[in-house]
KEVO-393113 format. One record per residue (C-alpha): residue number from 1; residue in one letter; x, y, z. Coordinates in steps of 0.02 Angstrom, whole numbers, plus 50000, padded with zeros to 5 digits. Layout:
# KEVO-393113
+-----+-----+-------+-------+-------+
|   n | res |  east | north |    up |
+-----+-----+-------+-------+-------+
| NUM |   A |     X |     Y |     Z |
...
+-----+-----+-------+-------+-------+
END
This chain:
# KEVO-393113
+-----+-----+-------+-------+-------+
|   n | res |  east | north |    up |
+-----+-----+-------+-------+-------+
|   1 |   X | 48265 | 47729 | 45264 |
|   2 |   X | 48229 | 47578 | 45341 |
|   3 |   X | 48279 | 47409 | 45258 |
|   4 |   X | 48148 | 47266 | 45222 |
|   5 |   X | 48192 | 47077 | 45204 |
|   6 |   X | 48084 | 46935 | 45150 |
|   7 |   X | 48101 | 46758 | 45221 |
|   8 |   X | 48011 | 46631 | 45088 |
|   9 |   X | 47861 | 46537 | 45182 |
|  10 |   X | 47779 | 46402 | 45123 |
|  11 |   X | 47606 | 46449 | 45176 |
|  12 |   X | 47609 | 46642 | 45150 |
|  13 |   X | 47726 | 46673 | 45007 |
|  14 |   X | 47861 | 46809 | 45088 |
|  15 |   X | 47861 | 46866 | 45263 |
|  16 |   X | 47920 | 47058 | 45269 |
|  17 |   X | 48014 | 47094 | 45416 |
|  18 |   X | 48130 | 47262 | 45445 |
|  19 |   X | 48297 | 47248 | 45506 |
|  20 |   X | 48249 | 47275 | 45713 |
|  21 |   X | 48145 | 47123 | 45673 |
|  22 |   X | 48280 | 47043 | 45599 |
|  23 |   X | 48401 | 47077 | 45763 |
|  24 |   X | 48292 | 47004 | 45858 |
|  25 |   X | 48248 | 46821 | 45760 |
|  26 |   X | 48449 | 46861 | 45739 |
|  27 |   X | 48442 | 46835 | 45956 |
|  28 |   X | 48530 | 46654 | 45992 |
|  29 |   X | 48348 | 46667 | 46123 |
|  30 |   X | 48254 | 46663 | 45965 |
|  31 |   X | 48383 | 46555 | 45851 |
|  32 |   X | 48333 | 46413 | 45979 |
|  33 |   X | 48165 | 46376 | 45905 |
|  34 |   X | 48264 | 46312 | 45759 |
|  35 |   X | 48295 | 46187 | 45866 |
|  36 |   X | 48132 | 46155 | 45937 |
|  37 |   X | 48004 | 46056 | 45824 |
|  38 |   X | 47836 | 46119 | 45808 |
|  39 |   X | 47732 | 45947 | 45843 |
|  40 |   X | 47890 | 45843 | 45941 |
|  41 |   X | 47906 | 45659 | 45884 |
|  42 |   X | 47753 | 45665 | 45772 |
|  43 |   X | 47853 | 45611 | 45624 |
|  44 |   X | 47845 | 45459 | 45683 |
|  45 |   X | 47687 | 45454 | 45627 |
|  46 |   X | 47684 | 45584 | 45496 |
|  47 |   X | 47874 | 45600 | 45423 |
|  48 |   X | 47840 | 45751 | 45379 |
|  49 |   X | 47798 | 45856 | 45542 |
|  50 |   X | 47971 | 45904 | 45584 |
|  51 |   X | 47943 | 46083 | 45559 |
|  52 |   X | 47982 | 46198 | 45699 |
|  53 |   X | 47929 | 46338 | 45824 |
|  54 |   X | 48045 | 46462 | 45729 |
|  55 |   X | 47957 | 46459 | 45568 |
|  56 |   X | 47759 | 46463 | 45668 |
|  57 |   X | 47827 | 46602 | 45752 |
|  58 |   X | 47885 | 46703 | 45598 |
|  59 |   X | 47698 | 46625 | 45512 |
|  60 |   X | 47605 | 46707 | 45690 |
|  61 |   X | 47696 | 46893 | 45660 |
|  62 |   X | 47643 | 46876 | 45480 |
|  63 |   X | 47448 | 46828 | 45526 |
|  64 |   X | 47426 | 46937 | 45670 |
|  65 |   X | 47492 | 47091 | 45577 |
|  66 |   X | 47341 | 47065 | 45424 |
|  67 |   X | 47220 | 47040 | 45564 |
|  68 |   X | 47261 | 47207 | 45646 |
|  69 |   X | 47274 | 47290 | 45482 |
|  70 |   X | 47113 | 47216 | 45423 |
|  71 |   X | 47010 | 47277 | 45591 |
|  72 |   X | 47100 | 47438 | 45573 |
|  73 |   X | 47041 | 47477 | 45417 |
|  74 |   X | 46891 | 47417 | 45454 |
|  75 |   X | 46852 | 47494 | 45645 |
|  76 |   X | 46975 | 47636 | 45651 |
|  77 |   X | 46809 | 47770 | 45682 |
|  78 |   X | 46776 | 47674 | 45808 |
|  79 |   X | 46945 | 47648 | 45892 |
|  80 |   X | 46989 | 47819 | 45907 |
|  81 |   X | 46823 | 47889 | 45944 |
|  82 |   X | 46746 | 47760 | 46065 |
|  83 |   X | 46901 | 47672 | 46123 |
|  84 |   X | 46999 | 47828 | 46132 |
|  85 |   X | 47138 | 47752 | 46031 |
|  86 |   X | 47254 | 47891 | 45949 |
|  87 |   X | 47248 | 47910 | 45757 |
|  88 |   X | 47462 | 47900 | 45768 |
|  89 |   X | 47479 | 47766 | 45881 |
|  90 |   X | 47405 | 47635 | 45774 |
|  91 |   X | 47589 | 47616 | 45674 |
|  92 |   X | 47668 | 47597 | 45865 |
|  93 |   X | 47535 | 47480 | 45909 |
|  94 |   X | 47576 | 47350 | 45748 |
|  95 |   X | 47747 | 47365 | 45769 |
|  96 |   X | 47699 | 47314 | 45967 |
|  97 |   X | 47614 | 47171 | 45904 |
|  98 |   X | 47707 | 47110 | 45772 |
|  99 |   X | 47850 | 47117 | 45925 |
| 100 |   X | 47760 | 47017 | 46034 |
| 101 |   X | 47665 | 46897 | 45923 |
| 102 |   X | 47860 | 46853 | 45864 |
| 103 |   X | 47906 | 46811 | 46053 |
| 104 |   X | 47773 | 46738 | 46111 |
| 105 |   X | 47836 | 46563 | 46104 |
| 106 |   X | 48028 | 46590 | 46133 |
| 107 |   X | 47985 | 46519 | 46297 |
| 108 |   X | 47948 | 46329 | 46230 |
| 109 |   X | 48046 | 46200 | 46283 |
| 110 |   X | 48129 | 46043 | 46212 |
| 111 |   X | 48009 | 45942 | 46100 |
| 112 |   X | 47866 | 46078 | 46133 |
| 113 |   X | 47734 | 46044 | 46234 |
| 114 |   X | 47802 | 45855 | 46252 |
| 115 |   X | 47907 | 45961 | 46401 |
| 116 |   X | 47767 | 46032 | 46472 |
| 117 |   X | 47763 | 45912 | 46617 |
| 118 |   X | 47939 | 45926 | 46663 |
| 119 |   X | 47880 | 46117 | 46709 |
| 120 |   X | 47934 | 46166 | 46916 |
| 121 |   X | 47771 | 46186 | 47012 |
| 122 |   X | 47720 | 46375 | 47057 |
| 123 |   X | 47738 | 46436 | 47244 |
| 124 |   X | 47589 | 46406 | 47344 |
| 125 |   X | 47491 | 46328 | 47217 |
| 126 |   X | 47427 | 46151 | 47117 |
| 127 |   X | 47497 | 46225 | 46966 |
| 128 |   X | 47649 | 46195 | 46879 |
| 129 |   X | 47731 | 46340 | 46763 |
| 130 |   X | 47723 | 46326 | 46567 |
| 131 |   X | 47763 | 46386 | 46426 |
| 132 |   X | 47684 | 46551 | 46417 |
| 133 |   X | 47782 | 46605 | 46589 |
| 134 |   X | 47940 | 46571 | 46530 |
| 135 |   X | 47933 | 46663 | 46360 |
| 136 |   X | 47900 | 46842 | 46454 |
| 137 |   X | 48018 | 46797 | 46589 |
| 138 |   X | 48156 | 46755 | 46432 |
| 139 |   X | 48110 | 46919 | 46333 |
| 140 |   X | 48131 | 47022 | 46497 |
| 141 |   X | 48297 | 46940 | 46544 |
| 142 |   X | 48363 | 46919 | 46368 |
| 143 |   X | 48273 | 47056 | 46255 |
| 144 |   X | 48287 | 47212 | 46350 |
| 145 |   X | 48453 | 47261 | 46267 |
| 146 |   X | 48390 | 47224 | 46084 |
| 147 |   X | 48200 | 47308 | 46113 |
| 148 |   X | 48231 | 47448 | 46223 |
| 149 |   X | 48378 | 47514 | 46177 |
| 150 |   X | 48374 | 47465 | 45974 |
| 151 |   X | 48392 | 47642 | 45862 |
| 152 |   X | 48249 | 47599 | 45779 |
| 153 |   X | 48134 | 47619 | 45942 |
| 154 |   X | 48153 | 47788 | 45953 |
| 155 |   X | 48012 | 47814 | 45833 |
| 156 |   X | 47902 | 47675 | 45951 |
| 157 |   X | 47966 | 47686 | 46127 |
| 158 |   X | 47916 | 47483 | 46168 |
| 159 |   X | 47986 | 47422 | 46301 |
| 160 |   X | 48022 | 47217 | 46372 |
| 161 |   X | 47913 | 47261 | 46505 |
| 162 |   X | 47773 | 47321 | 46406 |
| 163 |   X | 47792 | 47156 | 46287 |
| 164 |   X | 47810 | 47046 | 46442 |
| 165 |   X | 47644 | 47120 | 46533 |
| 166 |   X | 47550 | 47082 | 46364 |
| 167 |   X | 47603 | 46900 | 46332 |
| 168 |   X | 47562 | 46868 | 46533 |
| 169 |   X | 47378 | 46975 | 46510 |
| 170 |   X | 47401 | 47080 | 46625 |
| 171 |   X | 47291 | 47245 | 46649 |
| 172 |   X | 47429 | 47353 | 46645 |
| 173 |   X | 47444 | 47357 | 46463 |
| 174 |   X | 47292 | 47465 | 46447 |
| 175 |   X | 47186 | 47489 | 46276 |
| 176 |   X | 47316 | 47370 | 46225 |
| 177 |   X | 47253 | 47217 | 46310 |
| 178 |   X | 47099 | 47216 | 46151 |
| 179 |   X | 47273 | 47165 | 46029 |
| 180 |   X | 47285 | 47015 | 46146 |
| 181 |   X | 47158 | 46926 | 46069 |
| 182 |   X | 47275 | 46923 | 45902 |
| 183 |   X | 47385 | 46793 | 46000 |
| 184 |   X | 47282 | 46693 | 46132 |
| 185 |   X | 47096 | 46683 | 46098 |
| 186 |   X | 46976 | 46568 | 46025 |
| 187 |   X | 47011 | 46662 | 45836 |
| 188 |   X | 47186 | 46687 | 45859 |
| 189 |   X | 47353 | 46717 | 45729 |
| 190 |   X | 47412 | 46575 | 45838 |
| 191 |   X | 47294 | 46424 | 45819 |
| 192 |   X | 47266 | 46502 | 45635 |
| 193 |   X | 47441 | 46485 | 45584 |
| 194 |   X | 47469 | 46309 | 45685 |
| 195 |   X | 47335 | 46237 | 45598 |
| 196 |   X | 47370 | 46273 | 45417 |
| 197 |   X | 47554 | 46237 | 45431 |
| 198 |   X | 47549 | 46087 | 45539 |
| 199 |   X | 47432 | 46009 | 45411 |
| 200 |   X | 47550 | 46070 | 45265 |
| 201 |   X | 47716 | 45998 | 45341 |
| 202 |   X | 47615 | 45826 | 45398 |
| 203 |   X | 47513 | 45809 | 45213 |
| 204 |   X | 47327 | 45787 | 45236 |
| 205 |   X | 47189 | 45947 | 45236 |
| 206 |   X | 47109 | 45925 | 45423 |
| 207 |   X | 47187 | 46109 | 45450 |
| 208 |   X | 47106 | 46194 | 45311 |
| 209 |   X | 46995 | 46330 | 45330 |
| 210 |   X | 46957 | 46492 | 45227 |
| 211 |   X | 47084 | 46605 | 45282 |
| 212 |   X | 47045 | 46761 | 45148 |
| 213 |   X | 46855 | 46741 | 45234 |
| 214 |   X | 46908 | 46739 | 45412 |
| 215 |   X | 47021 | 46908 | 45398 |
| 216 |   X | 46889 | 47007 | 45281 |
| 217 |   X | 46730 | 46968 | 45426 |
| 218 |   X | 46867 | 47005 | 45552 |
| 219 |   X | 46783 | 47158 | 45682 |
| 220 |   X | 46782 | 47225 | 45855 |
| 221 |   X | 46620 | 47213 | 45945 |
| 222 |   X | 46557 | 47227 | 46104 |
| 223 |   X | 46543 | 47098 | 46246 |
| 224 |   X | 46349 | 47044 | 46271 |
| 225 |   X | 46350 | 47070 | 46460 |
| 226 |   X | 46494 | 47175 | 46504 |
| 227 |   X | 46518 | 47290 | 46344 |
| 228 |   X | 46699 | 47258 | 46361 |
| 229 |   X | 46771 | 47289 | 46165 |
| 230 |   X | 46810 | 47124 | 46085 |
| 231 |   X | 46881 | 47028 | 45962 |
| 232 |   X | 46753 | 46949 | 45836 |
| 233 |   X | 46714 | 46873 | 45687 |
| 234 |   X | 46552 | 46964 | 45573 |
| 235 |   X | 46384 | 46869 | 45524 |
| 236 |   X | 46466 | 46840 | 45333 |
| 237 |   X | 46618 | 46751 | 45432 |
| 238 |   X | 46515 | 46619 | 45529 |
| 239 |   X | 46517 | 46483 | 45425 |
| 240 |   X | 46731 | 46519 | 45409 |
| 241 |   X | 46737 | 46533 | 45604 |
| 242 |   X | 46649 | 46356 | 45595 |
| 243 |   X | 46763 | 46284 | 45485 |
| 244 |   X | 46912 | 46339 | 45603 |
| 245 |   X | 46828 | 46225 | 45745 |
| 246 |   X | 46793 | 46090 | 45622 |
| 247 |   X | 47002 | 46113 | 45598 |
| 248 |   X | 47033 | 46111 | 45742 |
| 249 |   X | 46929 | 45955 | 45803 |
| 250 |   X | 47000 | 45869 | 45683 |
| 251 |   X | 47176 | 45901 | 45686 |
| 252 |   X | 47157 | 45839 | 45861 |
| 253 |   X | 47075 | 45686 | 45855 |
| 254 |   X | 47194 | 45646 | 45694 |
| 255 |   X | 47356 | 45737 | 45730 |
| 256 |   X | 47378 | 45800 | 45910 |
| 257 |   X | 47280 | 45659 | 45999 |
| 258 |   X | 47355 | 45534 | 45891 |
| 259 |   X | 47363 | 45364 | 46003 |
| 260 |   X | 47548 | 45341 | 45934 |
| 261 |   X | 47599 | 45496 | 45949 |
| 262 |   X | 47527 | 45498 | 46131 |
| 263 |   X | 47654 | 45349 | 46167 |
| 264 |   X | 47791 | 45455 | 46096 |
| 265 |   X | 47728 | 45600 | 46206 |
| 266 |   X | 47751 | 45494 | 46351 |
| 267 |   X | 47915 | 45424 | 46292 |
| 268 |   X | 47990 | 45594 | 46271 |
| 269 |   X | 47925 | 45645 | 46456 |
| 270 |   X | 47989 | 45512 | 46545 |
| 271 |   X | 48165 | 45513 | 46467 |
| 272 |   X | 48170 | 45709 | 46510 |
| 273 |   X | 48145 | 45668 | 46678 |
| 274 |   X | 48291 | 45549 | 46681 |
| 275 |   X | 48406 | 45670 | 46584 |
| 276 |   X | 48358 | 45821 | 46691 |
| 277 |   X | 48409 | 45722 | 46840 |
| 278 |   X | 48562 | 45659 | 46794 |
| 279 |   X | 48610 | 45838 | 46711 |
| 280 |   X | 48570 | 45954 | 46868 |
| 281 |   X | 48517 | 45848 | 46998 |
| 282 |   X | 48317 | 45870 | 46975 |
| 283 |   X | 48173 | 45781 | 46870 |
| 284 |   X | 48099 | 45984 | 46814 |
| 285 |   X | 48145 | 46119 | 46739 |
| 286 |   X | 48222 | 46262 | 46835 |
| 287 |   X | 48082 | 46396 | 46865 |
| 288 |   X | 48072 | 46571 | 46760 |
| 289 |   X | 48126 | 46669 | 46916 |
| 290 |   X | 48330 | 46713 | 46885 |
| 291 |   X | 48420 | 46757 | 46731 |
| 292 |   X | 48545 | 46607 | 46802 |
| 293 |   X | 48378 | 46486 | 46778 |
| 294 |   X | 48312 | 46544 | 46611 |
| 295 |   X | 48504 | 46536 | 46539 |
| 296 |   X | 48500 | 46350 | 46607 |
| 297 |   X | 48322 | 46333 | 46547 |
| 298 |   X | 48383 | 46398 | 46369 |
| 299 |   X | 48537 | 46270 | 46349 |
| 300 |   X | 48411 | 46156 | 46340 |
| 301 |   X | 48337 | 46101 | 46166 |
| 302 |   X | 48292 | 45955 | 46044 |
| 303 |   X | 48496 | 45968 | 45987 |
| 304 |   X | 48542 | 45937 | 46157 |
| 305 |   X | 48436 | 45786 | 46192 |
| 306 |   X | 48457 | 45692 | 46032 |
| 307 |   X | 48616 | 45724 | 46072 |
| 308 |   X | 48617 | 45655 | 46252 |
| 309 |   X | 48505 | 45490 | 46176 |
| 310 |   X | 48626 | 45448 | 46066 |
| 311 |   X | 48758 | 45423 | 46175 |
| 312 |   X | 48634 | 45300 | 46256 |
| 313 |   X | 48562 | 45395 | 46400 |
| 314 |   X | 48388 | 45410 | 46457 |
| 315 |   X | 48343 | 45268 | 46519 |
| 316 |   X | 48206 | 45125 | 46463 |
| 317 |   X | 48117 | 45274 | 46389 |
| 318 |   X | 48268 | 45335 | 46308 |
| 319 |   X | 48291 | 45170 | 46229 |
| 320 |   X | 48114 | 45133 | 46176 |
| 321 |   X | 48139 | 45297 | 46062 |
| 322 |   X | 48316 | 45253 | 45992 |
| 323 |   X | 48224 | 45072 | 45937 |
| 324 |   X | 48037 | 45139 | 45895 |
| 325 |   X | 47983 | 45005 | 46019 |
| 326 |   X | 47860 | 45114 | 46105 |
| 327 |   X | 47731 | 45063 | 46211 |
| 328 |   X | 47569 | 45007 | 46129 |
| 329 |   X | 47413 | 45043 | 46152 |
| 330 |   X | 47301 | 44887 | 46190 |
| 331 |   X | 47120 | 44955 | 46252 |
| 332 |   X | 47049 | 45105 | 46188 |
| 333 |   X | 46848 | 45183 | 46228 |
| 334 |   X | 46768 | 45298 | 46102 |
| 335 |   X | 46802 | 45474 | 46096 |
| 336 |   X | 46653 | 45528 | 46194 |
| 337 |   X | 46640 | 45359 | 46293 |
| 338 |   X | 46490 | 45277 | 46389 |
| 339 |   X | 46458 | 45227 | 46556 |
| 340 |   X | 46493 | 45059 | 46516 |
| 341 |   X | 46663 | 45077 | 46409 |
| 342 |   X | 46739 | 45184 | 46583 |
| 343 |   X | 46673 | 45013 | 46687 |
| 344 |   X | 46744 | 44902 | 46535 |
| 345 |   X | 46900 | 45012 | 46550 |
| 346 |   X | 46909 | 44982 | 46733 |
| 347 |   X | 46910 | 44801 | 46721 |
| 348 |   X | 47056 | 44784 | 46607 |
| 349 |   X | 47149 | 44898 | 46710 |
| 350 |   X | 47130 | 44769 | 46840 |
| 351 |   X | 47167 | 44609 | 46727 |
| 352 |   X | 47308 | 44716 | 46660 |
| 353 |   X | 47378 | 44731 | 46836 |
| 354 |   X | 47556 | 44749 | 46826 |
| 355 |   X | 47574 | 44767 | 46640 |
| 356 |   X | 47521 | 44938 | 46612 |
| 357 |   X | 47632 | 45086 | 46577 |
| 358 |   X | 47521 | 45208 | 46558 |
| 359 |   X | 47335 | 45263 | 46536 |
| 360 |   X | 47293 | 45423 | 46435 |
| 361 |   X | 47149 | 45544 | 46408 |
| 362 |   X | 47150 | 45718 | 46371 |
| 363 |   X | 47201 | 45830 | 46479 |
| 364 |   X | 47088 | 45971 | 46436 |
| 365 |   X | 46941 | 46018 | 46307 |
| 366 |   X | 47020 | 46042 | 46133 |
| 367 |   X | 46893 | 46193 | 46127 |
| 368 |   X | 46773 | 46267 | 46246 |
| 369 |   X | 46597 | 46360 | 46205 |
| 370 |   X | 46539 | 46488 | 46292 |
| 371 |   X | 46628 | 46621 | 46392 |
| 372 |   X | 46771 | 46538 | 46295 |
| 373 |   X | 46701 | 46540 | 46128 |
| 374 |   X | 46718 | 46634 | 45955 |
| 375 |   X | 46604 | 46778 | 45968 |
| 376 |   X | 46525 | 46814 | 45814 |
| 377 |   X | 46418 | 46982 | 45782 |
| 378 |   X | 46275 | 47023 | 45673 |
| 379 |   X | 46107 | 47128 | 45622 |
| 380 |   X | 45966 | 47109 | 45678 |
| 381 |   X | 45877 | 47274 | 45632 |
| 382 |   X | 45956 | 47419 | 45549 |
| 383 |   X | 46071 | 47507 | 45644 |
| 384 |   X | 46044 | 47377 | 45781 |
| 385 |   X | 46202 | 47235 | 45816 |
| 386 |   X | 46208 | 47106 | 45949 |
| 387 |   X | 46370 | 46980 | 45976 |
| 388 |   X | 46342 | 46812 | 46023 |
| 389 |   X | 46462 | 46654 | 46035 |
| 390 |   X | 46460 | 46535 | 45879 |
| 391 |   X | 46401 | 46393 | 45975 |
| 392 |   X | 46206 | 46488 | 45990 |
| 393 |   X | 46224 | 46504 | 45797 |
| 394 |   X | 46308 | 46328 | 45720 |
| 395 |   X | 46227 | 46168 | 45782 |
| 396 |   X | 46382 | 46097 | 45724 |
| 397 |   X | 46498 | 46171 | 45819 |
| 398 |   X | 46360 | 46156 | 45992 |
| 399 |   X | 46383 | 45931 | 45916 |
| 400 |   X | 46551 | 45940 | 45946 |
| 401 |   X | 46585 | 45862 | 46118 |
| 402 |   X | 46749 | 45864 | 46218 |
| 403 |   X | 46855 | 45711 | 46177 |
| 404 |   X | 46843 | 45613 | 46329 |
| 405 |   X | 46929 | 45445 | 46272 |
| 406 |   X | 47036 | 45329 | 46371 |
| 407 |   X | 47180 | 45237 | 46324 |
| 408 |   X | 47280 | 45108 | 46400 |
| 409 |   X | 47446 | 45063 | 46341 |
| 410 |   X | 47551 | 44922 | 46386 |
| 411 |   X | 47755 | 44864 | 46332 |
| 412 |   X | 47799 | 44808 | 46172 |
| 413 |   X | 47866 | 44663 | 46233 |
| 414 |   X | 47700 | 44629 | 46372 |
| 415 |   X | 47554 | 44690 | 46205 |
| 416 |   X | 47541 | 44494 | 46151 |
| 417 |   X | 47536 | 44444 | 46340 |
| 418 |   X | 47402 | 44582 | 46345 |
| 419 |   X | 47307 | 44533 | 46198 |
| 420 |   X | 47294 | 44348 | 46266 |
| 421 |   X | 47238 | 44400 | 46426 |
| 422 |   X | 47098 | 44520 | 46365 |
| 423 |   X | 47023 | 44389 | 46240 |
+-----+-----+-------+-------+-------+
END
């Protein structure tokens, strides 16, 4: 018989795991996000957000396992019949996902995504690595003892290549490739775990949503234009869909995008760079392509820089986080600005001349409609379904425009200089 555990989470209750599960968070690989914080130097802000990956991962095996049981129970007549999915496999395929939803961020580095800059460009391309290419390069080069050959997996036959090929998306993974939507899509275990625990650990409700709603509505549909089977969310879900964006917009404009914690961001980049260099010889990460790399990429964690900081290293950067003296931010448009705030933003770049440290704006859409969105299905005559995404359905979520702002952030010591020369 096999032996359960429970781990005591603050959002869930217990977290059942079985003792293969339990090797593997036992992996010093996975013991690392113990020492990786969930939202970086966001305490500095909130005091509170110094949770870590470790625990979101456990929270994403826990969520992504009730989805999959809640579809299966739901669709499994149509899985097997129109998918061709086998009535035994669906145990192997939970214990698949539950494997991979647990790895799927061992390959974070130091302070999250704070790191995410400090990531070697790709060969022949614009594009620098992240996170999701190191964590299946780490569970191929670090897993394959404790997944392919563990006793238990005689009963599953998974394999680190099988795992890796799903976190990447690639085709190969067959039928499989549906579960994929469990840990990156719009409706994910991911983003719904992030968002309820980040707001628990940093005290305010902008992550709440109805969870219980969300996983009941839970359904696989069809694709409008290609028929391709798909993750969605039921008619009776909408309104809990919509209250995931509404989460998620504003966990980003009041968490994420945070014009403090944006500093810190910075802060925490630039003193990476000068630690990287002065520990082996180069301002990025070394690339996911060895087993010599990813052991060098995995000695690196928050431990290890704190560590490095306090003995006074890092540079200005380094220093500016040792003191809280981080750069401030002295000009600022609205979140979806004008014409006239980007020309207004333009000018004090150029009366700022010399004095800036850095500008900011988003990098990227905190959510995309369309192809991209939450596809939600429902009836329009009996017997007769059609899936559309939310954003034809919710004029809320179709009002909620990118975040476009710009920042512009100067030295503590040059803000009142700044000030005087902006008034």
């Amino acid at each position: 018989m096999i032996k359960k555990y429970e781990i005591r989470d603050p959002l869930y209750g217990f977290i059942e795991l079985d003792s293969w599960e339990r090797d593997i968070i036992d992996h010093p690989a996975f013991q690392r996000l113990r020492r990786i914080r969930q939202l970086a130097w966001t305490d500095m802000v909130y005091p509170g957000a110094v949770h870590t990956r470790f625990e979101h991962s456990l929270g994403v095996m826990h969520l992504a396992t009730e989805m999959y049981e809640k579809i299966v129970e739901k669709k499994r007549g149509y899985l097997v019949n129109k998918l061709g999915f086998n009535d035994s496999g669906f145990d192997i395929d939970k214990k698949f996902i539950r494997l991979a939803c647990l790895l799927h961020d061992v390959g974070h580095s130091p302070f999250s995504h704070a790191g995410e800059e400090l990531m070697d460009e790709k060969p022949n391309t614009d594009k620098r690595y992240k996170h999701e290419d190191y964590s299946p390069a780490i569970v191929e080069y670090k897993f394959k003892e404790i997944i392919d050959e563990h006793p238990q997996n005689e009963n599953y036959h998974i394999t680190v290549k099988q795992i890796s090929d799903f976190l990447r998306g690639s085709a190969g993974v067959g039928r499989r490739l549906l579960w994929r939507n469990l840990v990156d899509g719009q409706i994910d275990a991911d983003r719904a775990d992030y968002l309820l625990r980040d707001s628990y650990h940093i005290g305010t409700n902008y992550g709440s949503y109805d969870l219980k709603r969300l996983l009941v509505t839970l359904t696989i549909s069809e694709h409008p234009e290609t028929g391709a089977p798909l993750i969605a969310v039921e008619e009776g879900g909408l309104h809990a869909a919509e209250a995931l964006i509404i989460a998620r917009y504003l966990m980003f404009t009041q968490v994420y995008f945070h014009h403090t914690r944006r500093a810190y961001d910075h802060h925490i980049a630039e003193t990476m760079k000068v630690l990287l260099l002065q520990e082996i010889n180069r301002e990025t990460f070394l690339p996911p392509t060895s087993a010599e790399n990813i052991d060098n990429y995995l000695s690196w964690d928050d431990w290890k820089v704190l560590g490095l900081l306090s003995q006074g290293k890092g540079g200005k950067d380094g220093c500016a986080l040792r003191e809280r003296k981080h750069h401030r931010r002295v000009f600022y448009t609205s979140e979806v600005p004008t014409e006239a705030e980007l020309d207004q933003s333009k000018a004090v770049l150029e009366k700022l001349s010399g004095l800036i440290q850095f500008v900011d704006e988003p990098e990227k859409s905190w959510y995309s409609t369309g192809e991209k969105d939450i596809m939600i299905e429902r009836n329009v005559a009996p017997g007769l379904k059609e899936t559309l995404p939310l954003s034809s359905f919710s004029s809320v979520v179709r009002g909620l425009l990118p975040i476009r702002q710009r920042r512009i952030y100067v030295s503590l010591q040059d803000k009142s200089k700044a000030d005087a020369l902006l008034n």
